[in-house]
C-alpha positions in Angstrom: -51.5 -207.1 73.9 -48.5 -208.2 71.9 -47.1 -205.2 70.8 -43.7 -204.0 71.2 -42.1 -200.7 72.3 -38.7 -199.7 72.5 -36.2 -198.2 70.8 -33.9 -199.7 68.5 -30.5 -198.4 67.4 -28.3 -201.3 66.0 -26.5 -201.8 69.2 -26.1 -205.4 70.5 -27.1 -206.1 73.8 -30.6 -205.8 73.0 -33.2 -208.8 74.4 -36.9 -209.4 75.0 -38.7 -210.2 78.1 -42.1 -210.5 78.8 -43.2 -208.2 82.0 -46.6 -208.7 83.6 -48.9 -205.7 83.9 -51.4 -207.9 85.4 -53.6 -211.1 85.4 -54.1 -212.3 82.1 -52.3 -209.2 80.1 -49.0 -209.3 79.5 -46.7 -207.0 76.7 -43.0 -207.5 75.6 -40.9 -204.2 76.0 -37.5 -204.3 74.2 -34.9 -202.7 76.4 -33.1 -200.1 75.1 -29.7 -200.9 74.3 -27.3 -199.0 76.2 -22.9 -198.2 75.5 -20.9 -200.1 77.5 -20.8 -196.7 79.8 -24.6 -197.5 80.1 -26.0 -194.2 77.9 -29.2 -195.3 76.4 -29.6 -195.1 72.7 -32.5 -192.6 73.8 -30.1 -190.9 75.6 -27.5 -190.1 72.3 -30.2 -189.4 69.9 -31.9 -186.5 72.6 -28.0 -185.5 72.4 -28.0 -185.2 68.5 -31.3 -183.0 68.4 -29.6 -180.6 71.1 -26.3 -179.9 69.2 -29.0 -178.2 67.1 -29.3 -174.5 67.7 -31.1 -171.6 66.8 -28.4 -170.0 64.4 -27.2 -173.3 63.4 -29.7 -175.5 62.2 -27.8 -177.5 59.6 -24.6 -179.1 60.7 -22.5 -181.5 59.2 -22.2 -185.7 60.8 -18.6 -184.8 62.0 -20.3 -181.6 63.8 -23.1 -183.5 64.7 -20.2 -185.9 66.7 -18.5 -183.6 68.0 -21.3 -181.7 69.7 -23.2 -184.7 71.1 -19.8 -186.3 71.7 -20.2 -189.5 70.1 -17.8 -191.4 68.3 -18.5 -190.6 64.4 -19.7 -193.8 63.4 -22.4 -193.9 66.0 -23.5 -190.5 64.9 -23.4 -191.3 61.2 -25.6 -194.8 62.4 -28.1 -192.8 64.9 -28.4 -189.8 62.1 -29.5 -192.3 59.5 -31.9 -193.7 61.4 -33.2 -190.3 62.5 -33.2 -189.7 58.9 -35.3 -192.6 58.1 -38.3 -191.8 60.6 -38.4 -188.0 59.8 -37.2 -186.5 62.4 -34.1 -185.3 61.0 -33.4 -184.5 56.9 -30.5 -184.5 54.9 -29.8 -181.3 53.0 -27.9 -180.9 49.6 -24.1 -180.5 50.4 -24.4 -183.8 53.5 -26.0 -181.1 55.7 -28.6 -182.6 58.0 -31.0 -180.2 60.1 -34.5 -181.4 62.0 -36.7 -182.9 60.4 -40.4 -181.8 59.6 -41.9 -184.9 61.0 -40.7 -183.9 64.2 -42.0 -180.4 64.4 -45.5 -182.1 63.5 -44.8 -183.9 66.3 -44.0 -181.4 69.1 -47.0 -179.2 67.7 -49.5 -182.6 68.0 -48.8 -182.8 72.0 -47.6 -179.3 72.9 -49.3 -177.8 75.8 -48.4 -174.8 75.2 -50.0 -174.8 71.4 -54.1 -173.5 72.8 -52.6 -170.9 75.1 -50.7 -169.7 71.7 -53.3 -169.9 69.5 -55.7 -168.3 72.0 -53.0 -165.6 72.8 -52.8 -164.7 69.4 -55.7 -162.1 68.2 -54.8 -160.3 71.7 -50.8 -160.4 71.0 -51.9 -158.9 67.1 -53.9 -156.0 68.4 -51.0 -155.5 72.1 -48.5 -155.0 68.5 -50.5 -153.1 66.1 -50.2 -150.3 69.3 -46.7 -151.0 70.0 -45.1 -151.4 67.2 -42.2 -152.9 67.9 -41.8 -157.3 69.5 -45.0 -158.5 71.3 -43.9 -161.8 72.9 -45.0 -165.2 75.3 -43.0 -166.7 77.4 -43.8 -169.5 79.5 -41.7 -171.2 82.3 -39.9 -174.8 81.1 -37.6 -176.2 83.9 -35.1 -173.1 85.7 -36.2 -171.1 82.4 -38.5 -169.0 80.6 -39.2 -170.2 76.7 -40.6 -168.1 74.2 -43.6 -169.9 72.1 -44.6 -167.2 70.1 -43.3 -164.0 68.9 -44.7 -160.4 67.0 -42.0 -158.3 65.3 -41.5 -155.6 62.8 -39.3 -154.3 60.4 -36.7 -152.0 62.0 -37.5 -153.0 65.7 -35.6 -153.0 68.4 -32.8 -155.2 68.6 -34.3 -158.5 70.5 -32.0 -161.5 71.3 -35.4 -163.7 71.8 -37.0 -165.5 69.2 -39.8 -168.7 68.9 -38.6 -171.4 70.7 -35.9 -169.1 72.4 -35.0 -169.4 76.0 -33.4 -167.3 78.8 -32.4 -167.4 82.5 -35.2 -166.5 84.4 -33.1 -163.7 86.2 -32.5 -162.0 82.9 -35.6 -160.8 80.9 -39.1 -158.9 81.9 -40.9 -162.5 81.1 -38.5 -164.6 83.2 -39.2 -161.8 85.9 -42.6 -162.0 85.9 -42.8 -166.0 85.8 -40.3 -166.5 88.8 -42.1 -163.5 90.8 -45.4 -166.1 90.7 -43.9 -169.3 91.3 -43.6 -171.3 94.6 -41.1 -169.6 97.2 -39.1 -173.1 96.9 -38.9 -172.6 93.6 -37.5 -168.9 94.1 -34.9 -169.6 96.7 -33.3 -172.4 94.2 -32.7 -169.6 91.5 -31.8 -166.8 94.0 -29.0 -169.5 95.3 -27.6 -169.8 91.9 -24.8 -167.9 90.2 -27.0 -165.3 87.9 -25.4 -164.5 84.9 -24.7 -161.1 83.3 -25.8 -159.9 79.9 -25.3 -156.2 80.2 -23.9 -154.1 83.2 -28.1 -153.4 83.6 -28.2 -157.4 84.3 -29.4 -158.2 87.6 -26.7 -160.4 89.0 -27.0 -160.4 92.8 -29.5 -162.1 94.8 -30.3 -159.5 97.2 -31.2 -157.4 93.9 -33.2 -160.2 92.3 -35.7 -160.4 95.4 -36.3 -157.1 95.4 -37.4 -156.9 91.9 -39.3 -159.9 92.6 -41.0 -158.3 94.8 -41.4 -154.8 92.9 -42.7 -157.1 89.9 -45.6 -159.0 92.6 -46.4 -155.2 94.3 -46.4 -153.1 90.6 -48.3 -155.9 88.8 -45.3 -155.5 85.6 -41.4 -156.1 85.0 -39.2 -152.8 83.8 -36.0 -154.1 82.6 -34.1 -151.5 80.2 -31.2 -152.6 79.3 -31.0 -156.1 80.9 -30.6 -158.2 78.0 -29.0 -155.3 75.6 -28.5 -152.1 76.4 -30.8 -150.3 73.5 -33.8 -152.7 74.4 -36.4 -152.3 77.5 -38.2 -155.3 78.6 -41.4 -155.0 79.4 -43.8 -157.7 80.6 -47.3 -158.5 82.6 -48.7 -162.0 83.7 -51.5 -164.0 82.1 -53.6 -165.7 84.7 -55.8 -168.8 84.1 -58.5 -168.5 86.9 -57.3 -170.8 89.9 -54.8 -172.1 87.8 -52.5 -168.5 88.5 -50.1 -167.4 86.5 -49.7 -170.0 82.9 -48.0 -167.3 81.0 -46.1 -164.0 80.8 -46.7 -161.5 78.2 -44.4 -159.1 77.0 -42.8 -155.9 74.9 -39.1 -155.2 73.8 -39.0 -151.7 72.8 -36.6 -149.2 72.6 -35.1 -148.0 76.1 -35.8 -144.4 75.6 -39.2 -145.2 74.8 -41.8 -144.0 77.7 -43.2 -147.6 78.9 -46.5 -146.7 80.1 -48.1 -147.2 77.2 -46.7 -150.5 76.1 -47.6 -151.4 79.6 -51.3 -150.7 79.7 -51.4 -152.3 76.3 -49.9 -155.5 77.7 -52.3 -155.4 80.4 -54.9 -155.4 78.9 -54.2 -157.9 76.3 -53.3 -160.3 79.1 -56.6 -159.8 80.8 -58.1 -161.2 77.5 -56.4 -164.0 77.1 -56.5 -164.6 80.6 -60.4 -164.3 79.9 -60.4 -166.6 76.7 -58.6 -169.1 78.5 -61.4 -169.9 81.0 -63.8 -170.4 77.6 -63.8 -174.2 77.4 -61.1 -175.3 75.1 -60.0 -172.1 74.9 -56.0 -172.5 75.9 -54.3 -175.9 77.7 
């Protein structure tokens, strides 16, 4: 096999050597250059894609810098190269923003992209009753991220969005996840400063395990006001057979709104997907 893998960036310093797999096969691997502070290329491009945000999703080179604290030239470099694979594009007025080719690329390997598409009819008829944001949130590292979202004109206000995140602490979803995970798991979060959104925010840990525990004994999270005072979090859990719970399913609605119904809605929704899941290819 005489391909080559690595990364390139322009950066001196790069070299090849041969490294032996085993008898008789053998590859080259490029190194990947590194700053004299020893920061992979890798390293400063993952930083340019995270200066990226939700409500900013076209910034300027010198932005770009600033943000992924590189020197401009380096950014202007790394960006062009970016540029030239597709993974970032340059919009009129030298604004650059992520590139398509990467989205194609998340979306070719996601994991999470069969339990979204199997979630989906479920999530469509949960929001046809509810009216308002139909959610799914899954747990990614000490957080709960939001891969696919229902709304409506004139909802209630909702801080979430596709691709969104939040502490686990601080919404129904992230509630219901970290109620289902390994107790390790749970003591690392309750040992962590928990930050406050609202005066409704739960910030203590004594007050965290005990909705934990509410969430495992009720089968649901209540959380009005926890995120934004007008808004009531709502969510259930999705099991996959033995695999547990993959998935939390949820409702922002309004906080005076009676949450019963949303509830049995989202129950039942999740028992379906939970139910299509287990139908080979039906869901990662």
């Amino acid at each position: 096999m005489s391909e080559q893998l690595g990364i390139t960036g322009g950066v001196q310093g790069e070299s090849e050597q041969p490294v032996v797999l085993k008898p008789a096969t053998q590859c080259y691997i490029r190194r990947v250059a590194r700053s004299a502070a020893g920061e992979s290329v890798l390293s400063r491009a993952v930083r340019i894609f995270e200066a990226f945000t939700p409500d900013e999703t076209t910034l300027g080179i010198s932005e770009i810098a600033r943000r992924a604290d590189l020197p401009l030239p380096t950014a202007s470099r790394l960006v062009a190269e970016l540029v030239r694979h597709g993974l970032l594009a340059r919009e009129p007025g030298r604004g650059v923003r992520v590139g398509v080719r990467m989205w194609e690329l998340a979306l070719r390997a996601s994991p999470a992209l069969g339990l979204r598409e199997t979630a989906m009819p479920f999530m469509a008829d949960a929001h046809s009753v509810i009216g308002h944001h139909v959610q799914l949130g899954v747990l990614d590292g000490d957080e709960v991220i939001f891969i696919e979202r229902l709304s409506a004109p004139h909802a209630v206000i909702n801080y979430t969005r596709i691709a969104g995140r939040l502490p686990l602490h601080v919404s129904s979803s992230g509630l219901v996840l970290l109620a289902h995970a390994p107790t390790e798991f749970q003591e690392r979060i309750l040992a962590r400063p928990l930050l406050r959104y609202t005066q409704n925010t739960i910030t203590t840990p004594q007050r965290l395990r005990a909705a934990l525990a509410e969430v495992r004994r009720q089968g649901y999270a209540h959380c009005p006001g926890h995120v934004h005072e007008d808004a009531l979090g709502i969510a259930v859990p999705v099991r996959k057979g033995t695999h547990g719970v993959v998935a939390a399913l949820s409702a922002i609605v309004p906080t005076d709104a009676t949450h019963r119904t949303a509830t049995g809605v989202l129950s039942a929704a999740a028992r379906g997907i939970g139910r299509a899941l287990e139908i080979p290819n039906g869901g990662a």
